[in-house]
N, C-alpha and C positions, 0 to 999 in steps of 0.2 A: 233530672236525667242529664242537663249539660254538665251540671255539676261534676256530678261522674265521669264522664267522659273527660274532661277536661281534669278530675284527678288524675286518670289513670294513665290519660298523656301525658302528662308532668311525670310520674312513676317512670313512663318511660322513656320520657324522652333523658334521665334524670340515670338510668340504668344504664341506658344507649352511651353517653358520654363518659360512665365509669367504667362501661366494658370498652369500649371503643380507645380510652387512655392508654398513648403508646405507655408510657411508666408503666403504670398498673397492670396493664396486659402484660409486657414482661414481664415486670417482678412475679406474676400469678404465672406464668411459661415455664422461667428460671426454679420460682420454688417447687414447682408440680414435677419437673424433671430432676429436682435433685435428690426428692423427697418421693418418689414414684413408687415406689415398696408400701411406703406406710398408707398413700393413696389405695394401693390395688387393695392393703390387707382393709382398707374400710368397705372400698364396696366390694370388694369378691371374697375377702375372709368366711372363716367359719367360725359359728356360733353367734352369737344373737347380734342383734342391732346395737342394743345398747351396750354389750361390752366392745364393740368393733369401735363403736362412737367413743368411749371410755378411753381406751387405748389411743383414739388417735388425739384424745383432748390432752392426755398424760404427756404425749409428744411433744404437741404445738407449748404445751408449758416448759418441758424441754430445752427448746433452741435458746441457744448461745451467742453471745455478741460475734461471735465468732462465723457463725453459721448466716448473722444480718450483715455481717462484713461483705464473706463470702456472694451472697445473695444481691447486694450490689455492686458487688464489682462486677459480678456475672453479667447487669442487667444494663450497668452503662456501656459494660466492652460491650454488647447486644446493642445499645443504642446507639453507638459513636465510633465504636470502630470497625463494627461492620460494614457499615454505610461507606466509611474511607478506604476500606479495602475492596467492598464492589465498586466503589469507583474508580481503582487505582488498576483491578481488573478487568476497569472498560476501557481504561487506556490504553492498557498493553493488547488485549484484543483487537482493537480500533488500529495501533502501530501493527500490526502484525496483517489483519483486514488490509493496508494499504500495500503492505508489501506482497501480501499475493495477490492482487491486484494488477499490481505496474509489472509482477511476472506473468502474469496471463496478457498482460498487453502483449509486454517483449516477445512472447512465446508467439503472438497472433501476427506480430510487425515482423517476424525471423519466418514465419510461415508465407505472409503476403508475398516476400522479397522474393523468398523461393519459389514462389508461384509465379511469381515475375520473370523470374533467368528462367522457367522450362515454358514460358508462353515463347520469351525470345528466342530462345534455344529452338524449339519448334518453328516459327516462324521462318529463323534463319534454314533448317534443314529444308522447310518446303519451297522456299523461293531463294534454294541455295545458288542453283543459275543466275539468276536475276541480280543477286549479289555478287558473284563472283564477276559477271559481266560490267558489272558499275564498278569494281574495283578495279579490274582492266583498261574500261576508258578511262580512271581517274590515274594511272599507272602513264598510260600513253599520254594523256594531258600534260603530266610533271614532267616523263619525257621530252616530250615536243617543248614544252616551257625551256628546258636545260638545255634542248638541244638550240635554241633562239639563243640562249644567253651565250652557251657557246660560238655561237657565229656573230653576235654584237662583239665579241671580247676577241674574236679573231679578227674581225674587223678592226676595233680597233686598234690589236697590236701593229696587224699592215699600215696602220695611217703613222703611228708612230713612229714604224720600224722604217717607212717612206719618206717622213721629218727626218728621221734619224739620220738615213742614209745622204738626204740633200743637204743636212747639216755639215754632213761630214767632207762632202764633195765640195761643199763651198769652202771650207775651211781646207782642204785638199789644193785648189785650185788659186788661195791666197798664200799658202804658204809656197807654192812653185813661185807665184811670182815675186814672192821675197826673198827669193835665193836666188 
């Protein structure tokens, strides 16, 4: 009884790896689709089994170097360039993923900001007095600042304009006596 069992694993494990064969699965894919007619007319044709089976043995004797050419090209562009064109389409997906991405940020960071100026905006309108009042004493502060600088700067013109004046007197006063 192991015996058997342990055949019939082998059978299939043995099946499992020829069905399962990327090649093979294609080329059995490729040919089934290319040749889908002569497939339907075996199993869904009319009239007996054996001339449907007849017919389609006529066929398979048939194909042409032409048609195993065809059948692999079909099967490696299936194996090799499919794969590089799903990958070359997860690229551009993935660059395209990122750009609407950092636009949904943008979109989120232009919405923030805006939600920023009408808190402030709001803010200022309810404690529009209390603003307006601090801009007042800050108004009178600069004031009074200018108005000190202007009395330092009159000041000092009177002390110069008071050099100036005794400067002059004394120079006044030497030239009488040298005449």
């Amino acid at each position: 009884m192991q015996f058997l069992k342990d055949l019939i694993s082998s059978f299939y494990k043995n099946i499992d790896a020829r069905v399962n064969s990327p090649i093979l699965g294609t080329l059995s894919a490729v040919f089934v689709i290319l040749h889908w007619d002569k497939f339907t007319l075996l199993f869904l044709g009319s009239g007996t089994i054996d001339a449907r089976v007849e017919n389609f043995k006529l066929f398979l004797n048939e194909i042409t170097a032409f048609d195993y050419f065809l059948l692999t090209v079909l099967m490696l562009a299936y194996l090799f360039a499919l794969p590089v064109a799903n990958y070359l389409i997860e690229l551009l997906l993935g660059a395209i993923e990122q750009v609407r991405y950092r636009f949904s940020i943008n979109q989120k960071v232009d919405r923030e900001k805006e939600r920023a100026r009408l808190i402030n905006s709001k803010y200022k309108a309810e404690h529009e007095s209390e603003i307006a009042a601090q801009e007042i004493i800050e108004e009178i502060a600069f004031s009074n600042e200018k108005i000190e600088q202007q009395k330092l700067l009159t000041e000092d013109i009177r002390q110069r304009s008071k050099s100036a004046h005794e400067i002059i007197q004394s120079m006044l006063e030497k030239s009488k006596k040298l005449n």
